[in-house]
Structure formats: structure tokens, C-alpha cells
VEXDREN-2710 file (C-alpha; in Angstrom, 1 decimal):
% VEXDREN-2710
k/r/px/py/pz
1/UNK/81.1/68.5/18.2
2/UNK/83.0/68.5/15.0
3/UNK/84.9/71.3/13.3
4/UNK/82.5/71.6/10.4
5/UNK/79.5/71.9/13.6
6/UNK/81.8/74.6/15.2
7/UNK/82.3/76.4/12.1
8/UNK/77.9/76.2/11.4
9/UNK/77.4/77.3/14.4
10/UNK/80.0/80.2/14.7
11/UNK/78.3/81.0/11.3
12/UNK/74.9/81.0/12.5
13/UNK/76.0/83.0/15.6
14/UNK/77.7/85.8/13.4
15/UNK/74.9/85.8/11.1
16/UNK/72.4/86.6/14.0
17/UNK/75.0/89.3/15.4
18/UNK/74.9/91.0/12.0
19/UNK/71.2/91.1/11.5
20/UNK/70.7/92.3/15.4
21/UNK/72.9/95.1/14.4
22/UNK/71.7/96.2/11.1
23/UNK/68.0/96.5/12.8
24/UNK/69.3/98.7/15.5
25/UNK/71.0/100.6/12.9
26/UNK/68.0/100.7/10.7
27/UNK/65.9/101.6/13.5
28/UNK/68.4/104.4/14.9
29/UNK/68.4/105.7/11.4
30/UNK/64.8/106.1/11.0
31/UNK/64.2/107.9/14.4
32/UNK/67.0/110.3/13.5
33/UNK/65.5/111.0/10.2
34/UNK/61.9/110.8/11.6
35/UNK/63.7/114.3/13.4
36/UNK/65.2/115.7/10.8
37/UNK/61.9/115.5/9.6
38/UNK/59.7/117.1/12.0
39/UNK/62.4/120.0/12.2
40/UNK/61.5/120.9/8.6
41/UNK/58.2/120.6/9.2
42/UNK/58.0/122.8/12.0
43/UNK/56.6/120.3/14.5
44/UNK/56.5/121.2/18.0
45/UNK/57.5/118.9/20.7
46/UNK/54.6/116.8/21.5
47/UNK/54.1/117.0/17.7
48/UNK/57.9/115.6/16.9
49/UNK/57.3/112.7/19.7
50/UNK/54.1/111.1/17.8
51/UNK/55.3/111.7/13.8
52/UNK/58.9/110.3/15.1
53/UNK/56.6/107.0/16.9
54/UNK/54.6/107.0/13.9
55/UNK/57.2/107.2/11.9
56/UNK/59.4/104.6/13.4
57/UNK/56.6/102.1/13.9
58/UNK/55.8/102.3/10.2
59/UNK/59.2/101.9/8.9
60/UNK/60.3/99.3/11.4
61/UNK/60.0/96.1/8.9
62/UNK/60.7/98.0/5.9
63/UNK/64.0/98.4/4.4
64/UNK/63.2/100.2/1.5
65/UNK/65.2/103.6/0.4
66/UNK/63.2/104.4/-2.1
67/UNK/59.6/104.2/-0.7
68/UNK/61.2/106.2/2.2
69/UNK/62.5/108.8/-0.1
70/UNK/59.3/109.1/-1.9
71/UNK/57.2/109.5/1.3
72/UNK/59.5/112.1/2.9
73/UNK/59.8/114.0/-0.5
74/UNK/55.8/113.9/-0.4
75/UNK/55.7/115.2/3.3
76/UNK/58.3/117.5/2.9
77/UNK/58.2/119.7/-0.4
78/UNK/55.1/121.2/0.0
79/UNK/56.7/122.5/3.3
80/UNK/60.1/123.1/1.6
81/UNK/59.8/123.2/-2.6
82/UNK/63.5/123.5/-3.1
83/UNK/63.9/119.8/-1.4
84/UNK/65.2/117.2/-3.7
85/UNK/64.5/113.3/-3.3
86/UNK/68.5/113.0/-4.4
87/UNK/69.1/115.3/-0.7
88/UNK/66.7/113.3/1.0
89/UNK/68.6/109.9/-0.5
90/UNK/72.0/111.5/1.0
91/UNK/70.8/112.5/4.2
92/UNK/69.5/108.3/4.3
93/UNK/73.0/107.2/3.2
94/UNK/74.8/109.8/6.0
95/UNK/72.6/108.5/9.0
96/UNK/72.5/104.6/7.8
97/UNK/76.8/105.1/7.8
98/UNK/76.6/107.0/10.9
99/UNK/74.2/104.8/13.0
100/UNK/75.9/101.7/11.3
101/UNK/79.2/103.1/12.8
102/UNK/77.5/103.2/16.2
103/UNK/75.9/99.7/16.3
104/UNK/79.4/98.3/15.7
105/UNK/81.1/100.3/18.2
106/UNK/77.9/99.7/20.4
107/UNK/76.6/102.9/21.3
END
């Protein structure tokens, strides 16, 4: 193998790493906010376990921030008026870091 076929496939190899990591982080995130959810909603515990499933399984191929924030503000304010989508857009961004934290240091 040549150098430019070690570098590919180092490449390749990193590139695959990275996305395996970003979906466990996306995935972590959405449970953990599929909680923080369920709190505000007052769920009980066999309640939180299917929205969080739910929740999770709907999300999984999306990566979309702002169809998330929409649907949470939708669930949420009629629950909790004083909810913003901007609080809801910061509590994303403070689990994605967090959980993205954790992939890498693979927790």
C-alpha cells in the first residue's frame, strides 16, 4: 500500500469514527431532552419511558434544531406559557456540548 492509500484510508477510518460519535451524541442528546421534557410535562414514569422511546425513535435520523425546537415549544407551552423557543434552543446547544463531551471521552 502506498502513502497516498494509507492516508485514504486513515481518512476514511476518521471520518467513520466522527460520524459514529456525533450519532451517539445526537442520540444521547435527544433522550436527555426527551427527559427534560416529560419533567415539564408532568409525566409519570411509565409515561416518561414511552414519550422518551417515542421521542427518540422519531428524532433518530433527524438532525434538525429547529423542527425540534418548534415541536418541543408546541408540546411544552401550553403546559408552561412562559417557555421560550430561544430556552428550548439553549437547553439543545447545552446537552449537544455535554453529550458531545462524553462521546469523545467515551462514556
Amino acid at each position: 500500500m502506498d502513502a497516498f492509500s494509507e492516508r485514504e484510508a486513515a481518512f476514511e477510518k476518521r471520518m467513520e469514527l466522527e460520524g459514529a460519535l456525533r450519532f451517539k451524541a445526537l442520540a444521547r442528546r435527544n433522550r436527555r431532552i426527551a427527559l427534560w421534557a416529560a419533567e415539564r410535562l408532568g409525566l409519570g414514569p411509565g409515561e416518561t419511558e414511552a414519550y422518551v422511546r417515542a421521542f427518540v425513535d422519531s428524532e433518530i435520523e433527524r438532525d434538525d434544531d429547529e423542527a425540534l425546537t418548534s415541536r418541543l415549544h408546541a408540546e411544552l407551552t401550553p403546559r408552561d406559557p412562559e417557555l421560550s423557543a430561544h430556552r428550548i434552543r439553549r437547553r439543545l446547544s447545552e446537552e449537544r456540548l455535554a453529550c458531545e463531551r462524553e462521546a469523545l471521552q467515551g462514556d
